[in-house]
C-alpha positions in Angstrom: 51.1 -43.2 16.6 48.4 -42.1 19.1 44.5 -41.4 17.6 43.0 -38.1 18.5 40.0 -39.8 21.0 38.2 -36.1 21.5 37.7 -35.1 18.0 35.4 -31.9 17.7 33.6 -30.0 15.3 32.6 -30.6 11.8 33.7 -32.4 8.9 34.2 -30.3 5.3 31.5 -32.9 3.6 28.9 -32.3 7.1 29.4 -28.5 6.2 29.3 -28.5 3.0 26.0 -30.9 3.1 24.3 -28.5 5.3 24.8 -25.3 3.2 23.6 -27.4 0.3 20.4 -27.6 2.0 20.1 -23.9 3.3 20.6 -23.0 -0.4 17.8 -25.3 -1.6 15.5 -24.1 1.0 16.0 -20.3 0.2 16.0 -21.1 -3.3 12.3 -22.0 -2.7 11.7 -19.7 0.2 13.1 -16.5 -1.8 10.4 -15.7 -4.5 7.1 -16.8 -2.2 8.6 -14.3 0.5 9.3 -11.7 -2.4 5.8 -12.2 -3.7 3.8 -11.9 -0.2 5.9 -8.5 0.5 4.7 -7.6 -2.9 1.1 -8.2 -2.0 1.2 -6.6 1.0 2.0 -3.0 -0.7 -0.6 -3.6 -2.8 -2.4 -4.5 0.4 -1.6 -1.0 2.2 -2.4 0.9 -0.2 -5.7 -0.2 -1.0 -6.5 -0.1 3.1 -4.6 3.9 2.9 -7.3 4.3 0.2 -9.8 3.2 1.8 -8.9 5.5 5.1 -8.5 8.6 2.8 -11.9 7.8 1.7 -13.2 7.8 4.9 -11.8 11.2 6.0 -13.3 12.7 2.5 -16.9 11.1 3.6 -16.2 12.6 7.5 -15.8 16.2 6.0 -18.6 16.0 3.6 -20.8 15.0 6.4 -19.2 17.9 8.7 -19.5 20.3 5.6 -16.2 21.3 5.8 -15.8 20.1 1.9 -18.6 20.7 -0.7 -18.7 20.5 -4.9 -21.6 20.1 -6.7 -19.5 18.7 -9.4 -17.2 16.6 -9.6 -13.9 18.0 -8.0 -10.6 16.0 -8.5 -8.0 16.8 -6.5 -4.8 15.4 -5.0 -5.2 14.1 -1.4 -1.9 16.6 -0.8 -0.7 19.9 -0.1 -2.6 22.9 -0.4 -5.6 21.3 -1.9 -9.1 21.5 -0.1 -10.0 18.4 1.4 -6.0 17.1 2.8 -5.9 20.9 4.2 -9.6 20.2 5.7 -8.6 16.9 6.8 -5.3 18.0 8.2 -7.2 21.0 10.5 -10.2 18.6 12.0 -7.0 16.4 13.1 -7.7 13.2 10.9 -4.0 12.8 9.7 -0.9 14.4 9.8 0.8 13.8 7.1 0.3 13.0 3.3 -0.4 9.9 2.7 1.9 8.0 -0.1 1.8 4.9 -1.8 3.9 1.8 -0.9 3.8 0.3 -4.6 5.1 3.5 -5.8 6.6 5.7 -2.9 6.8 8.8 -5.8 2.9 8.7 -6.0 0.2 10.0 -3.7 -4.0 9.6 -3.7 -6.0 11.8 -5.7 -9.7 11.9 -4.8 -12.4 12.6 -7.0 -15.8 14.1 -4.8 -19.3 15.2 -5.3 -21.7 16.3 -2.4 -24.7 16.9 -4.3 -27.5 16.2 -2.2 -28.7 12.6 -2.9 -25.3 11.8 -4.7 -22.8 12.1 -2.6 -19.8 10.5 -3.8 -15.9 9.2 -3.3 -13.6 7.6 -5.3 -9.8 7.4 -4.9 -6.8 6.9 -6.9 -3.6 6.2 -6.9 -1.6 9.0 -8.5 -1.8 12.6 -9.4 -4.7 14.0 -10.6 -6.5 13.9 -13.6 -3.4 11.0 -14.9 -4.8 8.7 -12.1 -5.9 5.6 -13.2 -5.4 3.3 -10.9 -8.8 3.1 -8.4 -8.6 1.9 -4.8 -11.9 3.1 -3.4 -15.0 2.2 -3.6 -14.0 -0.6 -6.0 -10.7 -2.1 -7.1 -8.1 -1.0 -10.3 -7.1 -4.1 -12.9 -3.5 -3.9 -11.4 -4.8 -3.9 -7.6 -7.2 -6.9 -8.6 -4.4 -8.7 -10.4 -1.8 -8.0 -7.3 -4.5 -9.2 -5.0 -5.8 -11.8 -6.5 -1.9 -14.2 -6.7 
């Protein structure tokens, strides 16, 4: 009987001892991955907060947009300041949450002189709860803060 001198490849117990180990790893891997990708919605939409913020305080200072009250609106549509926002070219289209792709920004504004201010939300309207500008929501702080 001859023995095979050129024997290639793997063994059954070398494969099966390295996808042993892949599955370890990912088992490990898997939720930190799922957890940053998480974080990084959150992440976004604070920052597209933050931006819709910024293009509420540009057309305030431009007087394109002015309430002596406090106006809530949703950062959509046919409402003042995303059609105002929309015309002087600072987006192009609605802005929508990564968390929640169903939900938009609502932004609450007041240009009374000497008061000026911006908050945004994410959500519709007046059932927004969930603040992203100037200062953080308990579930954005929570999300952020693992």
């Amino acid at each position: 009987m001859k023995k095979k001198l050129n024997n290639k490849g793997f063994s059954l117990v070398e494969l099966i001892v390295v996808i042993a180990i892949m599955a370890v790893l990912i088992g490990l891997l898997a939720p930190q991955f799922i957890k940053y990708v998480n974080r990084t919605r959150y992440s976004s939409d604070v920052k597209n907060g933050q931006e819709v913020a910024t293009m509420v305080q540009t057309l305030i200072s431009d007087n394109k947009i002015k309430s002596d009250t406090d106006k809530t609106e949703d950062f959509s549509g046919a409402n003042t300041a995303f059609t105002e926002a929309k015309n002087a070219g600072l987006l192009t289209e609605e802005p929508k949450s990564k968390v929640d792709s169903t939900k938009g920004f609502t932004v609450v504004y007041c240009t009374k002189p000497g008061a000026v201010k911006v908050e945004v939300y994410v959500g519709a309207g007046a059932t927004a709860t969930e603040k992203v500008y100037p200062e953080l929501g308990q579930t954005y702080k929570d999300a952020l803060d693992k």
